[in-house]
C-alpha positions as CSV (number, residue, x, y, z in Angstrom):
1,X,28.0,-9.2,-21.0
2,X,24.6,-9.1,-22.5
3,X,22.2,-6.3,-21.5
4,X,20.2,-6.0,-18.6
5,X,16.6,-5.5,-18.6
6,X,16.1,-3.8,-15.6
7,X,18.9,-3.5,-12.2
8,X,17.8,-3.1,-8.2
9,X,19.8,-3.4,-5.2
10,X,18.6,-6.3,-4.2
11,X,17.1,-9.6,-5.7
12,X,15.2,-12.2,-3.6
13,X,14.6,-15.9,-4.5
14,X,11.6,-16.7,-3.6
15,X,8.8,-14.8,-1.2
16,X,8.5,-16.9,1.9
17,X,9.4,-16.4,5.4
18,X,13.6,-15.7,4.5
19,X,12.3,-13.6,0.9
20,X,9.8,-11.5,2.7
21,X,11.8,-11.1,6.1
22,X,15.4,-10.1,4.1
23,X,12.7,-7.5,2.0
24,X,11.8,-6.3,5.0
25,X,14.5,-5.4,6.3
26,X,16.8,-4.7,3.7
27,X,13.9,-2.0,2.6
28,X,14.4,0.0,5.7
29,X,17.1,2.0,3.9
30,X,14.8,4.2,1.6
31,X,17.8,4.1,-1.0
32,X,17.9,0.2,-1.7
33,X,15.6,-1.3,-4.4
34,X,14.4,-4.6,-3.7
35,X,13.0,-7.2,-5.5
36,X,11.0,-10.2,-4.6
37,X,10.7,-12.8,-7.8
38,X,8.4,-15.4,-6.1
39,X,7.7,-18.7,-7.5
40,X,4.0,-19.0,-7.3
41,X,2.1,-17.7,-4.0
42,X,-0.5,-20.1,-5.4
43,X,1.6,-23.2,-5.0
44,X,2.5,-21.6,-1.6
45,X,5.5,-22.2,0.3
46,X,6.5,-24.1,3.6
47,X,6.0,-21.3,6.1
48,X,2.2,-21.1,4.8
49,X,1.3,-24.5,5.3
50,X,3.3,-24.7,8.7
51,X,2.1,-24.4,12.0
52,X,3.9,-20.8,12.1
53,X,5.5,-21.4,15.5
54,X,8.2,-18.8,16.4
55,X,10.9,-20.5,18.2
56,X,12.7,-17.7,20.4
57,X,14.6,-17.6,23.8
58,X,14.4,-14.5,26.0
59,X,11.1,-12.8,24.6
60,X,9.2,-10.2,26.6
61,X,6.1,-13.1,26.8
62,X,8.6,-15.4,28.5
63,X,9.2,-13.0,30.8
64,X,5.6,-11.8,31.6
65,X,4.9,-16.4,32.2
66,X,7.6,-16.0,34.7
67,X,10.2,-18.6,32.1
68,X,13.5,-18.3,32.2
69,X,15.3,-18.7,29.2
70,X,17.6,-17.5,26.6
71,X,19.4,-17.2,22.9
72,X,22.1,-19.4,24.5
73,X,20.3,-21.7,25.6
74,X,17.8,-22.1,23.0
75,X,21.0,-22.5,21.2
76,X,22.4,-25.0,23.3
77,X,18.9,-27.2,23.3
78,X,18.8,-27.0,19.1
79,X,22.6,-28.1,19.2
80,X,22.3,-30.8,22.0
81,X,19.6,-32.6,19.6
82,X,21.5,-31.9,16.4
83,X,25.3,-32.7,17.8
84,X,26.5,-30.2,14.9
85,X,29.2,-28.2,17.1
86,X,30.2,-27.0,13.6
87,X,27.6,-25.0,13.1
88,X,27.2,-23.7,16.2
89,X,28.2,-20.3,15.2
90,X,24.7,-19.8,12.7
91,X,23.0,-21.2,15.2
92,X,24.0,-19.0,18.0
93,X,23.8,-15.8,15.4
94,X,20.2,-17.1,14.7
95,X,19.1,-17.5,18.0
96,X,20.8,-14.4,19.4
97,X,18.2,-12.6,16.6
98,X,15.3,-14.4,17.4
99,X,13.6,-12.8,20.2
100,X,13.9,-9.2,18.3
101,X,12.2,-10.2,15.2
102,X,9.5,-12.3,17.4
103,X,9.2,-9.4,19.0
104,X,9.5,-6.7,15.9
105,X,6.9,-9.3,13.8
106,X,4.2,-8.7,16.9
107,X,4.9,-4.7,17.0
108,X,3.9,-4.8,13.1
109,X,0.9,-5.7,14.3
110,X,0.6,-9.2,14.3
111,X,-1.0,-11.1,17.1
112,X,1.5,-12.9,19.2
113,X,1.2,-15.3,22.4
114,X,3.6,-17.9,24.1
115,X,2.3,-21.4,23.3
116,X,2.2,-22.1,27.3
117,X,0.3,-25.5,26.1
118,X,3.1,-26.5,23.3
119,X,5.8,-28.2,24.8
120,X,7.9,-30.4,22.5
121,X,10.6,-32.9,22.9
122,X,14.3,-31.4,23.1
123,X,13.4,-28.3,24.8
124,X,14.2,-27.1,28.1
125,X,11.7,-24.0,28.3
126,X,8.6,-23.4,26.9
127,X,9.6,-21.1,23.9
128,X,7.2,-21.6,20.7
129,X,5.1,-18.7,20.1
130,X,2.1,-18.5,18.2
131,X,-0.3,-16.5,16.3
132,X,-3.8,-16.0,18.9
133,X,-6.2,-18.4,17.6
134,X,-3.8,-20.8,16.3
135,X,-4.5,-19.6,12.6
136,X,-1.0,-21.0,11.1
137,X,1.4,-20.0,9.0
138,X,-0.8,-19.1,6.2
139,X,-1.9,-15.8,8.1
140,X,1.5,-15.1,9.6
141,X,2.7,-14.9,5.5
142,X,-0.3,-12.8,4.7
143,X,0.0,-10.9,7.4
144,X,3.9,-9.8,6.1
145,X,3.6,-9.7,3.0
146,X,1.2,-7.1,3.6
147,X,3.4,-5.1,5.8
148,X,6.3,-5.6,2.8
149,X,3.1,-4.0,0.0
150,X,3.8,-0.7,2.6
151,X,7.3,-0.1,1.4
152,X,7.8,1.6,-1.5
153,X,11.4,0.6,-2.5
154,X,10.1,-3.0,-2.9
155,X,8.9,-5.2,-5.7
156,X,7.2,-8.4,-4.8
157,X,6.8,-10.1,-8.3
158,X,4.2,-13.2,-8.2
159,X,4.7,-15.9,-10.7
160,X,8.1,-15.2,-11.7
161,X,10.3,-17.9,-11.3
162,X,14.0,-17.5,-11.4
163,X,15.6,-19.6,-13.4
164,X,19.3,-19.0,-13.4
165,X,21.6,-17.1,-11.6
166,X,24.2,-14.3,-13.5
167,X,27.6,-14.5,-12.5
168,X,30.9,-12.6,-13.7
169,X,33.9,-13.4,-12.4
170,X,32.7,-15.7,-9.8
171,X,30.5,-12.7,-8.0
172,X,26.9,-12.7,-8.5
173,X,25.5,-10.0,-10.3
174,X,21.8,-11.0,-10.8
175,X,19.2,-13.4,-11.7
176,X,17.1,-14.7,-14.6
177,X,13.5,-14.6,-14.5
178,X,10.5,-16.5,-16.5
179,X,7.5,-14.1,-16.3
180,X,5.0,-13.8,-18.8
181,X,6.5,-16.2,-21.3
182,X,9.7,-14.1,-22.0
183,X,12.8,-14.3,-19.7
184,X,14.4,-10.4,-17.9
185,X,17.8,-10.4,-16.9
186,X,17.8,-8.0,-13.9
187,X,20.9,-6.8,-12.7
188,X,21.5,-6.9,-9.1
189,X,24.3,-5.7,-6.2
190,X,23.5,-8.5,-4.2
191,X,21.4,-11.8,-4.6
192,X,19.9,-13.6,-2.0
193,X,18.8,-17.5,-2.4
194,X,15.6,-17.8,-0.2
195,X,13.6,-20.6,-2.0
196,X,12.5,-23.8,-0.5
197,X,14.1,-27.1,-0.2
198,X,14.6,-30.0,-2.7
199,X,11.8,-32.4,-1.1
200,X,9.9,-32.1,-4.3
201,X,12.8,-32.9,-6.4
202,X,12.5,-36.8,-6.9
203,X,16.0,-37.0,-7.9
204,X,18.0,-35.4,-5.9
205,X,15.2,-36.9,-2.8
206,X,16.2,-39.9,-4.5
207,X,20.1,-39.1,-3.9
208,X,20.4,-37.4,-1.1
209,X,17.5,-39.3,1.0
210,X,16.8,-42.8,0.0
211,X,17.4,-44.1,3.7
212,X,13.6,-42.3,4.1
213,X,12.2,-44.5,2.2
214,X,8.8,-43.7,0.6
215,X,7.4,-41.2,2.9
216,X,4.1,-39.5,2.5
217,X,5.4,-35.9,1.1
218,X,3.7,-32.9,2.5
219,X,5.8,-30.3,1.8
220,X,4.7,-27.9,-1.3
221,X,5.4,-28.2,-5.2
222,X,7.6,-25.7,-5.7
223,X,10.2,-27.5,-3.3
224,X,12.0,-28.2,-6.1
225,X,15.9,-27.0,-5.5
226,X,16.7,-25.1,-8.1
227,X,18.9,-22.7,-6.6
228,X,21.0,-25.6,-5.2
229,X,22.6,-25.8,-8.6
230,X,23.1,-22.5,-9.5
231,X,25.0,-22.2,-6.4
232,X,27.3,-25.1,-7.1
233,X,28.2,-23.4,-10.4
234,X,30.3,-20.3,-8.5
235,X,32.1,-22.7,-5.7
236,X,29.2,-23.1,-3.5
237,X,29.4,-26.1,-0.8
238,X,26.5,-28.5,0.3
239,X,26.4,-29.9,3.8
240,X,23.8,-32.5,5.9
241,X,22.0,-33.1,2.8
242,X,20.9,-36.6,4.1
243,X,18.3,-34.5,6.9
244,X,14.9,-33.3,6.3
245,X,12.2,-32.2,8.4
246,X,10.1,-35.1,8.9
247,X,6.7,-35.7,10.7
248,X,5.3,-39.0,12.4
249,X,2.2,-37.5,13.0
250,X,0.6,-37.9,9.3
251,X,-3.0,-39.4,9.2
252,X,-3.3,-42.3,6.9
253,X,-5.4,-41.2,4.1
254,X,-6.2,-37.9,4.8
255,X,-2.7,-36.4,5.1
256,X,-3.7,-33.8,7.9
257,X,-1.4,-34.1,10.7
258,X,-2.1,-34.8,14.4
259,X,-0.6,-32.5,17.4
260,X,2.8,-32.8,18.6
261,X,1.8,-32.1,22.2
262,X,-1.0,-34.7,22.4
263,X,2.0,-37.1,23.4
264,X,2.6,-34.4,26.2
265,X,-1.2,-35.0,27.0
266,X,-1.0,-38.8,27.8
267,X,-1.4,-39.8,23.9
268,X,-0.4,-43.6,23.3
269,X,0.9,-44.5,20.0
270,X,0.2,-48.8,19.2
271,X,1.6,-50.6,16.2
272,X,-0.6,-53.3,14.6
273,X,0.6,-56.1,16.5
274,X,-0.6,-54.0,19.8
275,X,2.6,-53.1,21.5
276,X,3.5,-49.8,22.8
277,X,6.8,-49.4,20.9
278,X,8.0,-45.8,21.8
279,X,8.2,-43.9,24.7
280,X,6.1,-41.4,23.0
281,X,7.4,-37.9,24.5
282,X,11.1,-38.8,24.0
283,X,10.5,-38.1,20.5
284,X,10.1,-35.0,18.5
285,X,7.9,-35.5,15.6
286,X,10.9,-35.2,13.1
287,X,12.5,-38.6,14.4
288,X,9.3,-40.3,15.5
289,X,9.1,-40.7,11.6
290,X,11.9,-43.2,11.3
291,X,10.5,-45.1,14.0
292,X,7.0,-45.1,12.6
293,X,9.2,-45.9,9.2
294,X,10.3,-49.8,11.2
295,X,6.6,-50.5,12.3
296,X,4.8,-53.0,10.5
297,X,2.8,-51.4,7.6
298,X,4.8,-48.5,8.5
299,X,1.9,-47.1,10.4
300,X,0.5,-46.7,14.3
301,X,-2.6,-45.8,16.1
302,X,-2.2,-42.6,18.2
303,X,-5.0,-42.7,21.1
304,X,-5.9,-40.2,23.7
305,X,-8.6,-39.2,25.5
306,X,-11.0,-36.4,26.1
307,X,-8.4,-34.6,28.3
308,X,-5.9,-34.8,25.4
309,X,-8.3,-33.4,22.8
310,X,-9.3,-30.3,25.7
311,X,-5.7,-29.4,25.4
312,X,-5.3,-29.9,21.8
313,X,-8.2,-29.5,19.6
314,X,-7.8,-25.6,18.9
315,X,-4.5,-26.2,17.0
316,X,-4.6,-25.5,13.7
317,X,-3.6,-29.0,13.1
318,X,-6.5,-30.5,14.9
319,X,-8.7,-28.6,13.6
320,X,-7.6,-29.3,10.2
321,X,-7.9,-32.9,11.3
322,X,-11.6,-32.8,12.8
323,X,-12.5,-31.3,9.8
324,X,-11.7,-33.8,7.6
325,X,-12.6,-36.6,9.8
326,X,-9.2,-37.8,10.2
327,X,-10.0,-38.6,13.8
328,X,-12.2,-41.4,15.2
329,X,-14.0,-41.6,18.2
330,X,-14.7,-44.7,20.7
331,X,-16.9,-44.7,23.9
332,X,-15.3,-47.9,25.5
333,X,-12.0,-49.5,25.7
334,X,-13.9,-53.0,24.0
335,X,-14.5,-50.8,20.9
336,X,-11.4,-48.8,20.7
337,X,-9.7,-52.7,20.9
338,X,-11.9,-54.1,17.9
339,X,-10.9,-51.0,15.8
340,X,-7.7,-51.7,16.5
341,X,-8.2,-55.6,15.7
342,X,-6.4,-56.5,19.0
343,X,-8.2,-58.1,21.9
344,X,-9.8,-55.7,24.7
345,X,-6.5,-57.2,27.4
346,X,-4.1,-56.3,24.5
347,X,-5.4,-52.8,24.2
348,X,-5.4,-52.0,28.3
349,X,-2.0,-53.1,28.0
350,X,-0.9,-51.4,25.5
351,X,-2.7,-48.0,27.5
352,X,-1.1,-48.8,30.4
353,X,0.8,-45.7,31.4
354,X,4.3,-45.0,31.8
355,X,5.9,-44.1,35.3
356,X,4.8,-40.8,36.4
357,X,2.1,-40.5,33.3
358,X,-1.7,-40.0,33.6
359,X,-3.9,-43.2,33.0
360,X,-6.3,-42.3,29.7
361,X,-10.1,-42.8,30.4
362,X,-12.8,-43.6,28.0
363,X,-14.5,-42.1,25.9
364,X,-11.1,-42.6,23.2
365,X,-10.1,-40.8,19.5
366,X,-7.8,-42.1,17.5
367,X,-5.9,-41.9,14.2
368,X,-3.5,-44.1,12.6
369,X,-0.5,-42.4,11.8
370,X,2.5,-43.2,9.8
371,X,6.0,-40.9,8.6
372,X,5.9,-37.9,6.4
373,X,8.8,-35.8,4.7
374,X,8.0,-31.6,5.0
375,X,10.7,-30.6,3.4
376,X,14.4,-31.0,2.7
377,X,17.1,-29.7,5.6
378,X,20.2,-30.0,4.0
379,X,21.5,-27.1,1.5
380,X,24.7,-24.6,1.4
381,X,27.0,-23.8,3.8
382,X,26.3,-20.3,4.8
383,X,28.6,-17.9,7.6
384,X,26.4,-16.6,10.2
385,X,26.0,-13.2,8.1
386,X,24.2,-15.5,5.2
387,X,26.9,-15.4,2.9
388,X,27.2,-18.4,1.0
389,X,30.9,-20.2,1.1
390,X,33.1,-21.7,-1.4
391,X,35.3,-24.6,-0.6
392,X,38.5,-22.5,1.1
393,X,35.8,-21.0,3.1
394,X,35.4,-17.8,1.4
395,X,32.2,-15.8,1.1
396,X,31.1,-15.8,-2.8
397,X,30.4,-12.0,-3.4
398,X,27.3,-10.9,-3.9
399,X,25.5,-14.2,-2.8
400,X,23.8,-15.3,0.0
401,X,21.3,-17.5,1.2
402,X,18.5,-18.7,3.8
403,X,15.8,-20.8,4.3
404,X,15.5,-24.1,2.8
405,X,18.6,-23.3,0.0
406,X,20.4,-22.9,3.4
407,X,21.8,-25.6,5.6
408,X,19.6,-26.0,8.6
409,X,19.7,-26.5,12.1
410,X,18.3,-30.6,12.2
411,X,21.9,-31.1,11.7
412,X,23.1,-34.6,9.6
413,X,20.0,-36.5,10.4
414,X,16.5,-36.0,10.7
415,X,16.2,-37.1,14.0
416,X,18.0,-33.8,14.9
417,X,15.1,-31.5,14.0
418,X,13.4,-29.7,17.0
419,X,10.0,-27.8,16.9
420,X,10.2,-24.8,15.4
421,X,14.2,-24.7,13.4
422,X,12.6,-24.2,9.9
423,X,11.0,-20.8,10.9
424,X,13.8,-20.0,12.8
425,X,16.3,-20.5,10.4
426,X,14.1,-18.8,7.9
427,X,12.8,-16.1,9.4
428,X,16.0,-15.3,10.8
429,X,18.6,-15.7,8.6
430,X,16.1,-13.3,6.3
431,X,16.5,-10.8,9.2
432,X,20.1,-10.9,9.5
433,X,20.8,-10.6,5.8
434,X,18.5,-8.0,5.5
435,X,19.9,-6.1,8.1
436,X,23.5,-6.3,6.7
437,X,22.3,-5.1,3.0
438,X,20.1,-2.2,4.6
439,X,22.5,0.7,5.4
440,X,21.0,1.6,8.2
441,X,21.0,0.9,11.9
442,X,19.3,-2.3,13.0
């Protein structure tokens, strides 16, 4: 084989949630070298631009709100909305691990609080946790990748791209890497595939989701793949490639998105010809895009009232949406109908509550909404250790994989996706592969 320009333990694909989680913990053993060869933090990645909700049963903050819950039956809810029994096993293995790095991200350091106001359709407990202040994703990653600049035995190399991955008889050995204009072959005991999705990748979106039709994306550019192939190369196996994480909650022309839990607040969601066409909280925002995809112009007005924007309006998303005027305001129900172009009858109609649902009361805000795709949910089979399969079933040595290369948890459509999978299956697939390359206890 050709030289090696450098070797490590340890090489990471990519520098979001799965990248920096596995370097996390894979660096607790002082004796592994690990290197992080992210795309571009510039471009960012999907954990940045996400709401960084930390989906986990059984936390200590549960406890303290008085909730019962659990892994197994956070497993059981993600499974239940998915109906993929077959992957049961990573979802249970991810679930089981969730509370501990919730918990282990907060005694970094981090500021961490049960979203008591966040329900979401498909769960049976109240079980997102957020950052205080509802600051995002963005300062979750900052906040870890500065823990990760504390360990020594770790490399985390911006603007390096990988562009290949180095095999020898069929075990990964290492990776290729674009930096600086000249390509480094770095030698490596075990690789791990922690990039992002394919949702930027017009032709395999164009394969593997044309059913979405021509969603607004807002996902990030370096969605691109890449790793997908490389994968495929040494026996690797794609499964529910047809599901991505998609949103019904993006704002026409501005691209922000709107709350999932105003629908818990009394929100209304009206198509153009004025009817109330969804039960709105019987939908998580992932399949509320393929209804919004059958509306006419592909669009809706979400309306709520001053109670609904109480209980919403210091979520990163609203905020982002008040910011860039993505929401309207209207004192009466005569001029919330005009803006609507329906008559003022049509409109009360339309508002009319469901049974056992609050009645919303002037002054109104409003945004018309239509479907988004986030990012891709499909990608390769993995055991619940992270190692990536061949055909028989069979780990490929040396390679594993998390995060969007990874098979998710939406199962083979989008309409499976519950609040909170893509940080889960990120986050903690990055935990339990770095655990099993650290030789240390967990």
């Amino acid at each position: 084989m050709t030289a090696w320009d450098t070797e490590v333990d340890v090489a990471v694909v990519g520098g979001g949630a799965c990248g920096v989680m596995t370097a996390l913990r894979a660096a607790r053993d002082p004796g592994r070298l690990v290197a992080v060869f992210e795309k571009s933090t510039r471009e960012g990645c999907n954990a940045a631009i996400s709401s960084g909700s930390l989906a986990a049963g059984g936390t200590r903050w549960q406890a303290a709100a008085g909730i019962e819950d659990s892994p197994k039956q956070h497993a059981d809810d993600i499974l239940r909305a998915s109906g993929d029994e077959e992957w049961r096993p990573v979802v249970e293995a991810l679930c089981a691990a969730a509370a501990d790095l919730v918990e282990w991200i907060a005694d970094t350091g981090y500021p961490i609080e049960l979203g008591t106001d966040m329900p979401r359709a498909g769960m049976t407990a109240r079980r997102l946790h957020t950052d205080t202040g509802r600051l995002g994703g963005a300062r979750l990653m900052r906040h870890l990748r500065a823990v990760l600049e504390t360990h020594d035995n770790v490399a985390f190399v911006d603007e390096a791209p990988v562009v290949n991955l180095v095999s020898h008889e069929g075990r990964a050995v290492g990776v290729v890497v674009s930096q600086n204009g000249s390509l480094q072959r770095v030698k490596a005991d075990a690789v791990v595939l922690a990039s992002d999705g394919f949702a930027n990748a017009p032709a395999l979106v164009e394969e593997h989701l044309p059913h979405l039709g021509t969603p607004f994306y807002g996902g990030v550019s370096t969605s691109t793949g890449d790793a997908l192939a490389w994968a495929l190369r040494l026996g690797g196996q794609l499964r529910n490639m047809g599901a991505g994480l998609r949103s019904g909650l993006v704002v026409v022309g501005h691209g922000t998105r709107v709350s999932p839990a105003l629908p818990f607040n009394g929100a209304v969601l009206v198509n153009r010809d004025g009817e109330r066409f969804v039960d709105e909280e019987s939908k998580g925002y992932s399949s509320m895009a393929g209804v919004l995809r059958h509306q006419p112009g592909e669009r809706a007005a979400m309306v709520w009232d001053a109670t609904a924007m109480a209980a919403t309006r210091e979520s990163e998303m609203m905020r982002e949406c008040l910011a860039a005027g993505a929401i309207q305001d209207r004192p009466t129900i005569e001029a919330l109908a005009g803006s609507l172009s329906l008559t003022t009858a049509a409109t009360e109609r339309a508002l009319t509550p469901l049974p056992g649902r609050r009645s919303l009361t002037a002054p109104y805000h409003f945004a018309w909404v239509t479907h988004g795709l986030l990012t891709t949910q499909g990608g390769l089979v993995i055991d619940p250790s992270g190692r990536v399969l061949n055909a028989e079933g069979e780990p490929i040595p040396g390679l594993y994989a998390g995060g969007g290369t990874a098979c998710g948890l939406a199962g083979p459509h989008s309409d499976g996706y519950l609040s909170g999978n893509g940080l889960l299956s990120a986050f903690g697939m990055g935990w339990i592969i770095g655990d099993a390359l650290a030789a240390v206890p967990a």
